[in-house]
C-alpha positions as CSV (number, residue, x, y, z in Angstrom):
1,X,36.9,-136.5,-328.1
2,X,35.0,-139.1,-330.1
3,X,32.9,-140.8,-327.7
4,X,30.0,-138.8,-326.5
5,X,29.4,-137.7,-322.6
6,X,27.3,-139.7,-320.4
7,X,23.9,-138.0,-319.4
8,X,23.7,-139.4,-316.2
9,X,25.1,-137.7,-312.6
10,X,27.9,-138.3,-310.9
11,X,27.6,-141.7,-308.6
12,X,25.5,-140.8,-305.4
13,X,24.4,-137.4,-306.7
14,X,21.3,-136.4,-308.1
15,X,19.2,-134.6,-311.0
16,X,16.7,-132.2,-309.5
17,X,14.1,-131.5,-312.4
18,X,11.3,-128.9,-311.6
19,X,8.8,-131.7,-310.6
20,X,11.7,-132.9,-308.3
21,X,12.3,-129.3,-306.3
22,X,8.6,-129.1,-306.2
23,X,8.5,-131.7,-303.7
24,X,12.0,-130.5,-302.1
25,X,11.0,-127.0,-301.9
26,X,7.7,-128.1,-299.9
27,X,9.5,-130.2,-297.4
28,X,12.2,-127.9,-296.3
29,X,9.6,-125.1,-296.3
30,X,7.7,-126.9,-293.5
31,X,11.0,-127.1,-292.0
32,X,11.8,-123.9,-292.2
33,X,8.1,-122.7,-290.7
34,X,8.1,-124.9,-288.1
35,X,11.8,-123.9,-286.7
36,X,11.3,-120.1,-287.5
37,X,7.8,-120.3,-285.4
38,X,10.1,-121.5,-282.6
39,X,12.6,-118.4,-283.4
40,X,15.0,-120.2,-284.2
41,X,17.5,-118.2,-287.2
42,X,18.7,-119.8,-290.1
43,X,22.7,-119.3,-291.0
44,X,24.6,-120.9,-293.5
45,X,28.9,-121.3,-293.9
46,X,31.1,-122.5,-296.5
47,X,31.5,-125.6,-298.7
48,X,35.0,-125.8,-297.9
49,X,36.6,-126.2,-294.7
50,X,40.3,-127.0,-293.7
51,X,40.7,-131.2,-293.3
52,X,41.8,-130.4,-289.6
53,X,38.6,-129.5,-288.5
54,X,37.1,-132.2,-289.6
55,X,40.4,-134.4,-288.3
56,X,40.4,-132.9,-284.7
57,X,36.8,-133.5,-284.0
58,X,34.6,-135.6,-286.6
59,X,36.9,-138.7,-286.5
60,X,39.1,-140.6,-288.4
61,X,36.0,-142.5,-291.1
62,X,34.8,-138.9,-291.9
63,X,38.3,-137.1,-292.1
64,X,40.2,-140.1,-293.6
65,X,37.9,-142.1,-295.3
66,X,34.9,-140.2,-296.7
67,X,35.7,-136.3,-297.6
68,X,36.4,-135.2,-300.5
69,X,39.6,-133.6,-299.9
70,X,42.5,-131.6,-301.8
71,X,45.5,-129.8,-301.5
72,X,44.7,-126.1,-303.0
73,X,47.4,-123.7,-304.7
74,X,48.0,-122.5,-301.8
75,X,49.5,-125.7,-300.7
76,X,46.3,-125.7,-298.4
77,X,44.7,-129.2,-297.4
78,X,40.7,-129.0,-298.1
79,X,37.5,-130.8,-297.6
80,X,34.8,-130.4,-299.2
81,X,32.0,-130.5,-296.1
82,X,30.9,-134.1,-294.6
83,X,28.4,-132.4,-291.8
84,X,28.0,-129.1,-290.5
85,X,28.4,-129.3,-286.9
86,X,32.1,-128.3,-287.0
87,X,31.8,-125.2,-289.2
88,X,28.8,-123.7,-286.9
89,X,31.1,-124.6,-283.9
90,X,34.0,-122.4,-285.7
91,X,31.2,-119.6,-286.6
92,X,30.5,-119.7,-282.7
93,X,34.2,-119.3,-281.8
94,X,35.0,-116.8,-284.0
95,X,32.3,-114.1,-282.8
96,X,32.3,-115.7,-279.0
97,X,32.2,-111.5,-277.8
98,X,29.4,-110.3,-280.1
99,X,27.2,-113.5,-280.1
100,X,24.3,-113.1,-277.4
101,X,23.4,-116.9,-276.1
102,X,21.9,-118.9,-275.7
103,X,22.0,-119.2,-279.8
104,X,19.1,-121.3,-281.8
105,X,20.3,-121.6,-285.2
106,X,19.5,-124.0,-288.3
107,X,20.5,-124.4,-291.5
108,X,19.9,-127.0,-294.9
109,X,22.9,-127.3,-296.7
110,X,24.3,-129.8,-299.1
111,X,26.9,-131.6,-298.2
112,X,29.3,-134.7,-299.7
113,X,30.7,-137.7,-298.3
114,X,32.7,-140.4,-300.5
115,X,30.8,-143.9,-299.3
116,X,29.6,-147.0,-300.8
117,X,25.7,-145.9,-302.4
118,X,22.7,-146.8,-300.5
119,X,18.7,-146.6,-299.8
120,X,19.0,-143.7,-297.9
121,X,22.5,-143.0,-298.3
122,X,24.4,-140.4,-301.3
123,X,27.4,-139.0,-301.6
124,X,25.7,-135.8,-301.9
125,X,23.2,-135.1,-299.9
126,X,21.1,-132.6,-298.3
127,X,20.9,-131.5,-294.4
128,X,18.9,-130.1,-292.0
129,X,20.8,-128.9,-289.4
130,X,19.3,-127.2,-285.8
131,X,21.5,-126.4,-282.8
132,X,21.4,-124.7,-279.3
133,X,24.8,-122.9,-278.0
134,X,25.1,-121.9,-274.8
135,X,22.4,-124.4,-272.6
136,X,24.0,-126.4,-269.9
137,X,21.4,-128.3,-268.8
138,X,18.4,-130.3,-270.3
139,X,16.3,-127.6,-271.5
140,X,18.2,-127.4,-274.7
141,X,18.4,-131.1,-275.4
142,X,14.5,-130.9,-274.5
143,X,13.7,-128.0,-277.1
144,X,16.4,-129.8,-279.7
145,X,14.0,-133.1,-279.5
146,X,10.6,-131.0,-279.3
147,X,11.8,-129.6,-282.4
148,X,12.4,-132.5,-284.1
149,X,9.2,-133.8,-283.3
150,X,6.9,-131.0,-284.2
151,X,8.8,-131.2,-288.1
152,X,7.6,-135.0,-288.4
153,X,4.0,-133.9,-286.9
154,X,4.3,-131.1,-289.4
155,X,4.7,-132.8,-292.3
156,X,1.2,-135.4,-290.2
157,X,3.8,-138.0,-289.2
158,X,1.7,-139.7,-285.8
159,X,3.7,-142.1,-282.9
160,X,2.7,-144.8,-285.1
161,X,5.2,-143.7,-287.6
162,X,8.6,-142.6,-285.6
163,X,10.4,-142.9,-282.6
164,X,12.8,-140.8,-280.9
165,X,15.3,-143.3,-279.0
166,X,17.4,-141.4,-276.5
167,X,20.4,-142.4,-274.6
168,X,23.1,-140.2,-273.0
169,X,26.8,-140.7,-273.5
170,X,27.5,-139.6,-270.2
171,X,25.2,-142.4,-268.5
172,X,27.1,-144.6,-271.2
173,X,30.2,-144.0,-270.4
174,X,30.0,-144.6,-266.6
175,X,27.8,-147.6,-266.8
176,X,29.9,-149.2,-269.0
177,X,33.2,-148.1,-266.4
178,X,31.6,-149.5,-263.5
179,X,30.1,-153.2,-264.8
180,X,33.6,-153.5,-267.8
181,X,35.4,-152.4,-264.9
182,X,37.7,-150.2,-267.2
183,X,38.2,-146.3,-267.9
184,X,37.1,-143.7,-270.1
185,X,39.4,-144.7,-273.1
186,X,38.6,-148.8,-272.6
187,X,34.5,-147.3,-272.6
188,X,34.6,-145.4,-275.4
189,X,36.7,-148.4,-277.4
190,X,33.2,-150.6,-275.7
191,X,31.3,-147.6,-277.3
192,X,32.3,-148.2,-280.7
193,X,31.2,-152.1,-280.6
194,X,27.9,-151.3,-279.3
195,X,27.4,-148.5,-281.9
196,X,27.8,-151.6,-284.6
197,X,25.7,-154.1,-282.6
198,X,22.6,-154.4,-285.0
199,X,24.7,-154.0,-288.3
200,X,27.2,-157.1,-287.3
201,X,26.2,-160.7,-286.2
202,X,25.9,-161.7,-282.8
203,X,28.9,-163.7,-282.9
204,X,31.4,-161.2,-284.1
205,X,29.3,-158.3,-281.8
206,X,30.8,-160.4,-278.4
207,X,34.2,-161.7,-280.3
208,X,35.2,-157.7,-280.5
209,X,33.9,-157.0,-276.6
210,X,35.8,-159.9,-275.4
211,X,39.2,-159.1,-277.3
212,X,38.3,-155.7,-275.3
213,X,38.8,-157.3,-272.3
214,X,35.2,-157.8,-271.3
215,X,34.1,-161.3,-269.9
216,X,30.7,-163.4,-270.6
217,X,28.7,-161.5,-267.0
218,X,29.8,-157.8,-268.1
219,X,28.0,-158.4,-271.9
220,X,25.4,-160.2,-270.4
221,X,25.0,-157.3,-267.7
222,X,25.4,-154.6,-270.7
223,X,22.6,-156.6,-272.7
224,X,20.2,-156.4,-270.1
225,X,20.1,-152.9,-270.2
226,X,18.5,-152.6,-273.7
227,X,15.5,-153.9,-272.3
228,X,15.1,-151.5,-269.3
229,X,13.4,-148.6,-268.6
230,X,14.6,-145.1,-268.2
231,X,14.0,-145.6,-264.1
232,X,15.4,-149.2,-264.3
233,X,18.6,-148.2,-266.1
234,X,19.4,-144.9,-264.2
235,X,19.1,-146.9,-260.9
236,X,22.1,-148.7,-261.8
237,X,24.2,-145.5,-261.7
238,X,21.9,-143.0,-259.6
239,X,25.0,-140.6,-259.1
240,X,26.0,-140.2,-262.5
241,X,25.3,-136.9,-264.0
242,X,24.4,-138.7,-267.0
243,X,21.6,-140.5,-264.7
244,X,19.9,-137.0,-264.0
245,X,19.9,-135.7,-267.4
246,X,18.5,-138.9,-268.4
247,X,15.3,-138.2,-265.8
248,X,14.8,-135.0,-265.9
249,X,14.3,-134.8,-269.9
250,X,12.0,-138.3,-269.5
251,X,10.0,-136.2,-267.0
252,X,9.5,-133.0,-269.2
253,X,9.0,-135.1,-272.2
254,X,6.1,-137.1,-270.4
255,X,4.7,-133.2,-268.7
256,X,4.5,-132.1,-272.8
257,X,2.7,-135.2,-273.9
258,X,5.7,-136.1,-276.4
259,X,6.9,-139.4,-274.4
260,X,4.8,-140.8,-276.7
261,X,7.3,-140.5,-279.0
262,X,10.2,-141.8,-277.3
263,X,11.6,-144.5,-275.7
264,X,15.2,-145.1,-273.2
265,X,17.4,-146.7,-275.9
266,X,21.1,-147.9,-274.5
267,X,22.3,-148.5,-277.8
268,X,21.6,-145.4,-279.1
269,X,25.7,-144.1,-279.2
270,X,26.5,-141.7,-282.2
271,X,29.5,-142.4,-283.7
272,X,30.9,-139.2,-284.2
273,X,33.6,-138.5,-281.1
274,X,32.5,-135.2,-280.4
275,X,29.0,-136.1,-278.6
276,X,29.3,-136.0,-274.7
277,X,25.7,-136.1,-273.1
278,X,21.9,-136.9,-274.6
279,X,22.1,-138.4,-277.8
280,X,19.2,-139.8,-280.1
281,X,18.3,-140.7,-283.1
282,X,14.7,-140.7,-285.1
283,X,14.0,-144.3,-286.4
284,X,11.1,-145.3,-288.9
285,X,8.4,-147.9,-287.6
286,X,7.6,-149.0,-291.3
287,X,8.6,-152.7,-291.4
288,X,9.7,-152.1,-294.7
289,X,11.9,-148.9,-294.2
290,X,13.0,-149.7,-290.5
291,X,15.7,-147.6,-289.6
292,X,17.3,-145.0,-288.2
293,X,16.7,-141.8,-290.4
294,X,18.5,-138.7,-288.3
295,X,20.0,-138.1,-284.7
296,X,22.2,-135.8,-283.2
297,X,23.1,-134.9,-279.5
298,X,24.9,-132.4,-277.1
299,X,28.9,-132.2,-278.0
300,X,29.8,-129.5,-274.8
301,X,33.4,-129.1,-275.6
302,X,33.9,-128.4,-279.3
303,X,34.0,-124.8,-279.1
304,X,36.6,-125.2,-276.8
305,X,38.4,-126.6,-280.3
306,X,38.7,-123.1,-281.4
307,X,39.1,-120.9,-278.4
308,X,41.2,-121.8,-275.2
309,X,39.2,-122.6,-271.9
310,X,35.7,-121.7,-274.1
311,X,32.7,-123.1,-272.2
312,X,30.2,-123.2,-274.4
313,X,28.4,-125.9,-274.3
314,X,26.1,-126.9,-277.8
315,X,23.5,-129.4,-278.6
316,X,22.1,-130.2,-282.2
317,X,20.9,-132.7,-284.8
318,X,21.1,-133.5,-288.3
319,X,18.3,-134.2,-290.8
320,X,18.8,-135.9,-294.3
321,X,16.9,-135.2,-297.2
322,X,17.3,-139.2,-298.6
323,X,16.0,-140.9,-295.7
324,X,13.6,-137.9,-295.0
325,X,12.1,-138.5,-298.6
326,X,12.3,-142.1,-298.3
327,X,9.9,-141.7,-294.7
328,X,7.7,-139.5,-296.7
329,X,7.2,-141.7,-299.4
330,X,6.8,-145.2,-297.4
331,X,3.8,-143.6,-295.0
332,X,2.4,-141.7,-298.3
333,X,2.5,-137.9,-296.6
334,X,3.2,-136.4,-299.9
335,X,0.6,-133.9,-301.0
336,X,-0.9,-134.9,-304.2
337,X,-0.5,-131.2,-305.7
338,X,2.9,-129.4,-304.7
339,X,3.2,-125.8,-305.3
340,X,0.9,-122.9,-306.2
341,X,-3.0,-124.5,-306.1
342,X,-4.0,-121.8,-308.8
343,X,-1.3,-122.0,-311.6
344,X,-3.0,-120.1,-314.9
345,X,-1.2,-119.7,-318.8
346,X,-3.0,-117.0,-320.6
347,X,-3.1,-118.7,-324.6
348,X,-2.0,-116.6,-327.1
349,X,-3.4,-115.5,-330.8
350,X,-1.7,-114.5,-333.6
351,X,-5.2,-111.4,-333.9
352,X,-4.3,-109.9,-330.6
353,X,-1.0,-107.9,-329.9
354,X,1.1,-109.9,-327.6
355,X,1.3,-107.0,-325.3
356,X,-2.4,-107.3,-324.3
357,X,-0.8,-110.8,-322.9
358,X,1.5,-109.9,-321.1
359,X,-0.3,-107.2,-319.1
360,X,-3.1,-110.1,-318.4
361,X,0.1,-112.3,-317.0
362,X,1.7,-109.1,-315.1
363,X,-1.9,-108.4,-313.8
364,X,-2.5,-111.6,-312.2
365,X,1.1,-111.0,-310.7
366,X,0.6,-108.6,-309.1
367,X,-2.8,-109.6,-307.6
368,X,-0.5,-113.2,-306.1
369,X,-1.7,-115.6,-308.8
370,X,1.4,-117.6,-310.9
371,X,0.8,-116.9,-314.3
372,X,2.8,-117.2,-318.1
373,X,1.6,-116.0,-321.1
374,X,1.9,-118.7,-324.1
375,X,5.6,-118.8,-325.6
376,X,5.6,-120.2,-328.8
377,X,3.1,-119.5,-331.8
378,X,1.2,-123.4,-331.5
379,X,-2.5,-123.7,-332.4
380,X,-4.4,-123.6,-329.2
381,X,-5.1,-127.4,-329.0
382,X,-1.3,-128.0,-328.6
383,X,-1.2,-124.8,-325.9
384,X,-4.2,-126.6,-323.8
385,X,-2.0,-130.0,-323.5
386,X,0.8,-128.2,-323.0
387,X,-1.0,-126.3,-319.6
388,X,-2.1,-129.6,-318.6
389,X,0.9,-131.3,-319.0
390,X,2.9,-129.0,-317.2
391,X,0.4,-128.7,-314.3
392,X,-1.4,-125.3,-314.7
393,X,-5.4,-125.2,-312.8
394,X,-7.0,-122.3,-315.7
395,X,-6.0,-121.1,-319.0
396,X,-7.1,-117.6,-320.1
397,X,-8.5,-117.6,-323.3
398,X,-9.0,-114.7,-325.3
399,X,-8.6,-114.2,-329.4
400,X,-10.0,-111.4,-331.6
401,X,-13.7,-111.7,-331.0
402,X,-13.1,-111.5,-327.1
403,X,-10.6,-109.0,-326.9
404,X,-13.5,-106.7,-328.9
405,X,-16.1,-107.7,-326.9
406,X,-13.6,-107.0,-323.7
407,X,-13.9,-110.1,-322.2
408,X,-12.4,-113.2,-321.4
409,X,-13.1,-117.1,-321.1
410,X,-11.7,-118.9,-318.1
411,X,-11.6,-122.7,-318.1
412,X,-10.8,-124.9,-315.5
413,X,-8.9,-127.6,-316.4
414,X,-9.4,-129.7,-313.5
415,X,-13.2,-129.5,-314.1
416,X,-13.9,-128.4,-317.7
417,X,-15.8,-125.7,-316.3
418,X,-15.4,-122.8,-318.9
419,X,-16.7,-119.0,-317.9
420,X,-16.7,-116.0,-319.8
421,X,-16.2,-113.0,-317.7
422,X,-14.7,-109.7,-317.7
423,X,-10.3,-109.8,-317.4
424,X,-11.2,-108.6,-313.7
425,X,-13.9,-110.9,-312.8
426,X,-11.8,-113.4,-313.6
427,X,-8.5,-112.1,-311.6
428,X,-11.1,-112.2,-308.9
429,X,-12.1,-115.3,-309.3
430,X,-8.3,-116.7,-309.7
431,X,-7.4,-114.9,-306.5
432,X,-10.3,-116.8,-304.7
């Protein structure tokens, strides 16, 4: 081989140096905190799944067009996972007797999909992923929003910031019957327009409703519901199930104080085939970042994928770690220092045995303070730029004369301050 390998990553993949999982560690830890104080369990399945399940149910751009996908030894046909939603569906079937529901589960994996690059879009990417088996009724879609919610007030995210925009594909669906005047193949073929509507222009948004057989009233009818409210747009089809959903989550949203947070939204769709009721997605206010950054929705029957006549109905969404960072970043809720707030490197001297080092490091171990003795043999300038370079708070100091006097000096690098104390009053102080 004579020319040399590139140092960069793979197209839409990513590096993650330490300063990098600093910042990722302390985002999906609020996650994490926030979800597990709601008991929901975290679960996690496998980076490969059979293409079919992602054929049967995700739809023909994620099975066709944007796995990763092989044929194994085994003359086996694999994908390398797009989204999770399908595997925790098959986890669901496959233990259906021992499983006690209703289930709250989450997970963060990583995940691929082959797609043209983006801001806020990677071929390999990271998820969050909550969902609630075995809710019929609103409650779930309720605590699946909440949820939501209370992780973008976690990480100090106000109204100002997001909005959840909520729809329901079941009010969709008949709406669009009754005023297209067609069934419930022609609505979802309307669906998929209406899912594109901001990302096309105008012209070309009406050209593919009318080649659908819609005329010039039924798109002006449809347009005038993205400008109604909840009430407004449920009155059009008051006996839809879809309809009641639609009120009776409004009405518990508004009873918690979060319909702050949300607004009726008819083109809120999902494209993924699999969603049947409430569906939303999470969109940044910033003028600069405006968009939508994660969504999900209820998808009753895909259980019912794996096990004949299963009636489980599930409801779930999907957070990304790219647009997630990209939300952080805009509306500057980073925390200035990530990680441990007392970090301490004990310097080292070539007149004390190392082994009084490293019982000073294992000491302030134990007691819950991150420590690392010196590795190297550098004069102690270098060792003091190399402890603020590489973020610690203290350095321990302590060469011949102080090891025979038993003490120890303690300087704070963020202030200067320098102490000389005893090795415990300063663990004391470091645990403080």
């Amino acid at each position: 081989m004579s020319e040399k390998l590139s140092t960069q990553p793979y197209k839409g993949t990513r590096d993650f140096y330490p300063e990098d999982m600093r910042l990722r560690n302390w985002f999906f830890g609020v996650m994490r905190e926030v979800l597990e104080r709601s008991a929901f369990d975290e679960y996690n399945g496998p980076m490969l799944e059979s293409l079919e399940l992602y054929a049967a149910k995700s739809g023909d751009e994620i099975a066709n067009k944007q796995t990763y996908n092989f044929v194994d030894r085994g003359d086996r046909h694999l994908a390398i996972r797009p989204e999770m939603t399908p595997t925790v569906a098959r986890m669901v079937a496959a233990r259906m007797g021992e499983l006690t529901f209703p289930l709250k589960w989450f997970s963060i994996p990583n995940m691929y999909r082959y797609e043209a690059t983006q801001r806020g879009r990677l071929r390999e990417f990271w998820q969050l992923n909550v969902d609630i088996f075995g809710v019929d009724g609103y409650e779930a879609d309720l605590e699946c929003i909440q949820s939501a919610i209370n992780i973008m007030r976690a990480y100090v995210a106000d109204a100002f910031m997001f909005t959840v925009r909520i729809n329901n594909r079941r009010f969709f669906n008949d709406v669009i019957a009754a005023s297209a005047k067609t069934d419930e193949e022609g609505a979802r073929k309307v669906s998929k327009v209406i899912d594109r509507k901001n990302k096309v222009p105008r012209e070309a948004y009406e050209k593919d409703l009318l080649a659908l057989g819609l005329n010039e009233e039924q798109i002006a009818r449809i347009d005038a519901l993205y400008g109604m409210s909840v009430k407004d747009a449920t009155d059009i089809c008051p006996e839809s199930q879809g309809s009641q959903e639609l009120r009776d989550l409004f009405e518990a949203l508004e009873a918690l104080d979060l319909a702050r947070y949300c607004v009726f939204d008819f083109g809120i769709i999902r494209g993924l085939d699999y969603y049947t009721g409430t569906v939303f997605e999470v969109f940044d206010n910033a003028p600069e970042n405006n968009r939508a950054m994660f969504g999900g929705g209820r998808y009753d029957n895909l259980v019912g994928l794996f096990v004949k006549n299963a009636k489980i109905s599930g409801v779930g969404y999907g957070m990304g770690d790219v647009t997630l960072e990209n939300f952080l970043v805009t509306h500057k809720l980073i925390p200035e220092n990530l990680g441990s707030p007392v970090k301490a490197l004990v310097a080292r001297f070539e007149d004390v045995p190392y082994a009084r080092y490293t019982a000073m490091a294992e000491a302030l171990r134990e007691a819950g303070v991150v420590s690392s003795v010196y590795l190297g043999n550098k004069k102690f300038g270098k060792q003091i730029d190399f402890a603020v370079k590489e973020g610690y708070t203290h350095i321990l100091i302590m060469g011949g004369s102080e090891a025979e006097r038993g003490v120890v000096r303690l300087k704070d690098l963020r202030t200067r301050e320098e102490l000389e104390l005893s090795f415990e009053e300063a663990l004391e102080k470091l645990k403080q």
